[in-house]
N, C-alpha and C positions, 0 to 999 in steps of 0.2 A: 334721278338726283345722283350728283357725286359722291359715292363714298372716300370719304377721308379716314376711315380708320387704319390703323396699323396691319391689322389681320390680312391674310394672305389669302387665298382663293377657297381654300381647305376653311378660311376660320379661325385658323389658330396664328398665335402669334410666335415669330421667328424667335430661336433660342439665343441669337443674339442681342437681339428687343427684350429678351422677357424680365424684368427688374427683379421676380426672384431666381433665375439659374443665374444673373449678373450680382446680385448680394452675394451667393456661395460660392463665384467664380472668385471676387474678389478676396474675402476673408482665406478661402485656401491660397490665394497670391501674396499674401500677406503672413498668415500660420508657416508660410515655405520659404518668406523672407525670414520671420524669429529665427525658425530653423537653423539657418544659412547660417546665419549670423553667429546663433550659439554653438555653432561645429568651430568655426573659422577662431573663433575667440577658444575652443578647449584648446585645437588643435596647437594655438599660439602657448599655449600655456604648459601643453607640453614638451613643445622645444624650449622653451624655458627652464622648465624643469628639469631637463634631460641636459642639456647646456651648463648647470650647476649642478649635474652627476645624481639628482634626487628620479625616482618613479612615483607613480601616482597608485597606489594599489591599498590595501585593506590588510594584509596580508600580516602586518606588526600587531595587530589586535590578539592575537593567539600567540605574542610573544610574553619573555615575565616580565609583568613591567616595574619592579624593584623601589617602587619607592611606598611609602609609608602613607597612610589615610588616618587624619587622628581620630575620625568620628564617623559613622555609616550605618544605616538603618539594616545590614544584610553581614554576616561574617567575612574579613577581608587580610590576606596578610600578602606583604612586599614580593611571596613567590608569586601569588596569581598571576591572570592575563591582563593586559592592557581591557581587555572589553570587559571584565569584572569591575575592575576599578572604576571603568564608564558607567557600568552599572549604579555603581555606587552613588557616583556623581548626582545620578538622573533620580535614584529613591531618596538623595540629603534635598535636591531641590524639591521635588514631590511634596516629602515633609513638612519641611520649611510654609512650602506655599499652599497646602488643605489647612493645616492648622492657622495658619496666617488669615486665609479667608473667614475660618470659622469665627477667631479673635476679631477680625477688624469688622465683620459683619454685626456681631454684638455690640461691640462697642458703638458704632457708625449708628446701627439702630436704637441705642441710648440716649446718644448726645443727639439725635435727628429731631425725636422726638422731644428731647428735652428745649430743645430751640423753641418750639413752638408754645414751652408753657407760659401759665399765665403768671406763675410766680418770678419777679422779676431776677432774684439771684439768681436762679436755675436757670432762666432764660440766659444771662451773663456769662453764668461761667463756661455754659455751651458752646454760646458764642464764642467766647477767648479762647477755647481748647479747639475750635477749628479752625479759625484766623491765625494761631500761633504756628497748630503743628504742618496744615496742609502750606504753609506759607514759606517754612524751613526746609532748603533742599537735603533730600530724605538719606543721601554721603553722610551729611554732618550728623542726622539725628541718629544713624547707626553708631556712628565714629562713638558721638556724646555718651553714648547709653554704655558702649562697651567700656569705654575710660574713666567714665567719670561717672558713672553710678555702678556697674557690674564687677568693673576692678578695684572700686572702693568700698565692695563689702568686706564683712570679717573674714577672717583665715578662719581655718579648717577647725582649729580647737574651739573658737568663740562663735558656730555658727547660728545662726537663727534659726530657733524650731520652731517650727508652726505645729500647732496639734499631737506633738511627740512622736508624728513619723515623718513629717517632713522639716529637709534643714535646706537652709540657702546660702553658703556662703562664697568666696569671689573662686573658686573653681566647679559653681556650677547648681545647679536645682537638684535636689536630691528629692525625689516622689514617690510612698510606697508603690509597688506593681503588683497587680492582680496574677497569681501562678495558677493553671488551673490543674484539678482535679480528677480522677477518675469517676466521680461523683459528676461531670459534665457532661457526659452523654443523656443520662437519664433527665437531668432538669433543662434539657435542649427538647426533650419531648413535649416537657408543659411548658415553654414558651412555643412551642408550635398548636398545640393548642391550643392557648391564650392567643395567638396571634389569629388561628381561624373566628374563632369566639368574636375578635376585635372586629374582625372583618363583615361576618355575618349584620354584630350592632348597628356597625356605619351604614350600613348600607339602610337598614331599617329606619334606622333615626335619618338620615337622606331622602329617604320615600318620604316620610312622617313631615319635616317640614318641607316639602314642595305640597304636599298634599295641601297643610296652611298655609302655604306659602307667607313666608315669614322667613326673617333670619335669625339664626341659630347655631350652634357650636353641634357641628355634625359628630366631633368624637369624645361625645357628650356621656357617652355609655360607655363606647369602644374602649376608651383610656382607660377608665377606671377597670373596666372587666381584665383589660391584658394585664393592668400590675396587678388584680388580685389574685390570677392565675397564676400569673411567675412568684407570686410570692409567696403563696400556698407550695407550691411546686418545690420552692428555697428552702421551708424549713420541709417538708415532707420526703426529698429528697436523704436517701442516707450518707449522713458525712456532707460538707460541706463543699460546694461546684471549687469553689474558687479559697485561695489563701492569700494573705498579702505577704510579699517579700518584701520588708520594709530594713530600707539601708541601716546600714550600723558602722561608728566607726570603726576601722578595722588598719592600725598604724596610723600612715601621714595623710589617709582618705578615708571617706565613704564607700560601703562597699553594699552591693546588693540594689534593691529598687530599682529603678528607674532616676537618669540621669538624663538633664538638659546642659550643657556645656556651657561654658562665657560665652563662646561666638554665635552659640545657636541659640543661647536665648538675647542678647543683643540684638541681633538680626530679625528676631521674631518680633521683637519689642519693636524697634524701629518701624518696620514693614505695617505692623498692626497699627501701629498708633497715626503715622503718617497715613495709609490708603483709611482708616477710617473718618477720618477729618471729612477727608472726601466723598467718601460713601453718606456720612451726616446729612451734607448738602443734599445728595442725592432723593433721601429720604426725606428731608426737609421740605423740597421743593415739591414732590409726589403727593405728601398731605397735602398741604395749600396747592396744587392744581384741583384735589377735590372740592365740588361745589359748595359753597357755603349753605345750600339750602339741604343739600345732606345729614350737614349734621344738625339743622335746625329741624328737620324732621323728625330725625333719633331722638333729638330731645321731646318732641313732642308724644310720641307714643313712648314717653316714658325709660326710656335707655339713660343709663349712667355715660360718666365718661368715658370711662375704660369699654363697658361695653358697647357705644358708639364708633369709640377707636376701631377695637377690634373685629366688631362685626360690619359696619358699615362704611369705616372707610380707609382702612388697610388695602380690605377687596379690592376697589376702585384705585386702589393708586398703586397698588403692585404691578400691573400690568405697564404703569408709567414707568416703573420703578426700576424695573428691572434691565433694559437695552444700557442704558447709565451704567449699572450696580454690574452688567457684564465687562464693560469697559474695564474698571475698577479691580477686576479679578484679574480679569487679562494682565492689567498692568503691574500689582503685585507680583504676580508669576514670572513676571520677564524683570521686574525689580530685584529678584532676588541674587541677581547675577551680581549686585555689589557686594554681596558676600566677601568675597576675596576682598574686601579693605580688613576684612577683623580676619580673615584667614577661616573662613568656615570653608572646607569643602563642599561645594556644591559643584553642579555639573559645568558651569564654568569654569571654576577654580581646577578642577578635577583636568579639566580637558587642556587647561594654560600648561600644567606639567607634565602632559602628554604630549604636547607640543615642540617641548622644549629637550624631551628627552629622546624620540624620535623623531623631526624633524619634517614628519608628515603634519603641514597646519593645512593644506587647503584640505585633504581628509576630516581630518579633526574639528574643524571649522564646519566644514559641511556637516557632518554629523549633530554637532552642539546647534547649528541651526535648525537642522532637520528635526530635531528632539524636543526646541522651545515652539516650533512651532506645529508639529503633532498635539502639545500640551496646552496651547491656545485654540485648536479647533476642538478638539475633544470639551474644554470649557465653555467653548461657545458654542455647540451642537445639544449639552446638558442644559444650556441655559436657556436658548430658542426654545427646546422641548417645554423646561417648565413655563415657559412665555406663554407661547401658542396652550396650553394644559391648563394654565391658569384663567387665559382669557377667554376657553371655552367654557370654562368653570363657571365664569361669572354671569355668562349668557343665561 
């Protein structure tokens, strides 16, 4: 009989038949066209640049870079270098965008849940606070907050105290701050303690319900055991870990504490209020993809509602919950760059005066990209982890 196969005498098929060395022939034909391509385009860009007297180098970063930062989570003054002030830029957006998650996270899990209750105001005004805020492009509601609510608080004589150590008025949140102690090292031993102690519990109370198999608040012991440790630890401790430096006026300002500025807290406010709208839904729609007959189960072996929520069907819809709820960070994160409408430094704002004062922006640009986007995989690498962690959990 005739063979028609491709195979050659040996057997084997020719290297230029074989459909995988012609897969990786291709893609490297291909990887070597990008290549081509992105040399011919820098190349261009140099004579470009060289044609308007500019180089392309790094080199001005270790220059002074003379201008002034009104706000910065790090000490900062107009002699430094240009890469300090970057610094800067990169720990005001940081800021900005950990706290922004943590606020619009709560909030979002507030109103999410609150969508779904059965009491119909609750139900309503849920509703209205995510139709309004997530509907309103998020320019304006910064704009809104820093003019027209932040800049019409009282002046500095008539501020708002809250609780007699904090005041609010329109140059800024005044917050006591925690100073810590020489008294800190030793009460760092009994939360390490307490923290093994916690660990030991969990793990126990973990065994204990699979062993029932049943659900159950795994740090049902753990919690309680760590605060009674730290807190035996707190008065047992000689002298007190921590003090609070709580602001006082002091002249035409607040002096001391901890301080959030007009721009940084408009900004925050904005950021928070608008991604939570949207984290709401997020949440919203992750309970109702869980099954109805879930929670009509809980109810039947006698679970409250809170404890239905929480132990049966939070679980189940985390794992929905979350690819969404990363999006949502991401996007704050890289939202923050409107800052510069109210004039907050942040590493945008930071880097535009950088730009403008040495003349290096495809550097600068590169860099400020280079930076939001380090800042987006490292949140989405934290978030897959708890993803994947979570839904091995629930196995």
């Amino acid at each position: 009989m005739e063979n028609n196969s491709l195979t050659t005498g040996s057997g084997k098929i020719p290297f230029w038949r074989d459909v995988r060395v012609l897969r990786v022939l291709f893609q490297g034909i291909f990887l070597l066209g990008v290549i081509l391509l992105l040399a011919i385009l820098y190349r261009n860009m140099l004579e470009g640049l060289r044609g308007l007297g500019l180089t392309l180098n790094l080199n001005f970063f270790q220059d002074e870079a003379g201008f002034d930062i009104s706000e910065g989570a790090i000490p900062y003054d107009p002699s430094d270098t240009y890469l300090k002030a970057f610094w800067v830029g990169i720990l005001n957006t940081l800021s900005v965008s950990i706290i922004g998650i943590v606020c619009a996270t709560l909030i979002g899990l507030l109103f999410g849940i609150a969508r779904l209750s059965s009491n119909w105001l609750i139900r309503t005004v849920a509703a209205a606070y995510v139709e309004c805020f997530r509907n309103i492009p998020l320019l304006l509601q910064i704009i809104f907050w820093y003019t027209a609510v932040v800049a019409q608080l009282p002046n500095v004589r008539e501020s708002i105290s809250l609780f007699g150590g904090a005041f609010i008025n329109n140059r800024g949140i005044y917050l006591p701050a925690p100073e810590p102690t020489s008294s800190l090292k030793i009460w760092l031993w009994f939360l390490g303690a307490g923290l093994l102690l916690a660990v030991i519990l969990y793990i126990v109370r973990w065994r204990q319900l699979q062993q029932l198999d049943r659900p159950g608040f795994r740090a049902k012991w753990a919690l309680p055991a760590f605060l009674i440790v730290a807190l035996c630890g707190w008065f047992l401790t000689p002298g007190s870990p921590f003090t609070l430096d709580l602001p006082a006026l002091q002249g035409f300002n607040y002096q001391g504490g901890m301080r959030f500025t007009p721009e940084f807290s408009s900004l925050l406010i904005g950021l928070s209020i608008y991604t939570s709208a949207f984290i709401a839904e997020v949440v919203r729609s992750g309970i109702q993809s869980v099954v109805k007959g879930q929670r009509e189960a809980a109810k039947a072996v006698g679970l409250k509602e809170g404890q239905t929520l929480r132990l049966v069907v939070l679980p189940q819809a985390i794992p929905i919950i979350v690819p969404p709820l990363t999006s949502q960070y991401l996007n704050l994160a890289k939202n923050s760059s409107l800052a510069t409408a109210v004039a907050f430094p942040d590493l945008f704002h930071v880097g535009d005066t950088m730009m403008n004062q040495t003349g290096q922006s495809i550097p600068v640009f590169a860099m400020i990209m280079v930076s939001y986007l380090v800042m987006s995989l490292t949140t989405s690498a934290a978030m897959n982890w708890y993803n994947r962690w979570i839904t091995r959990i629930g196995r």
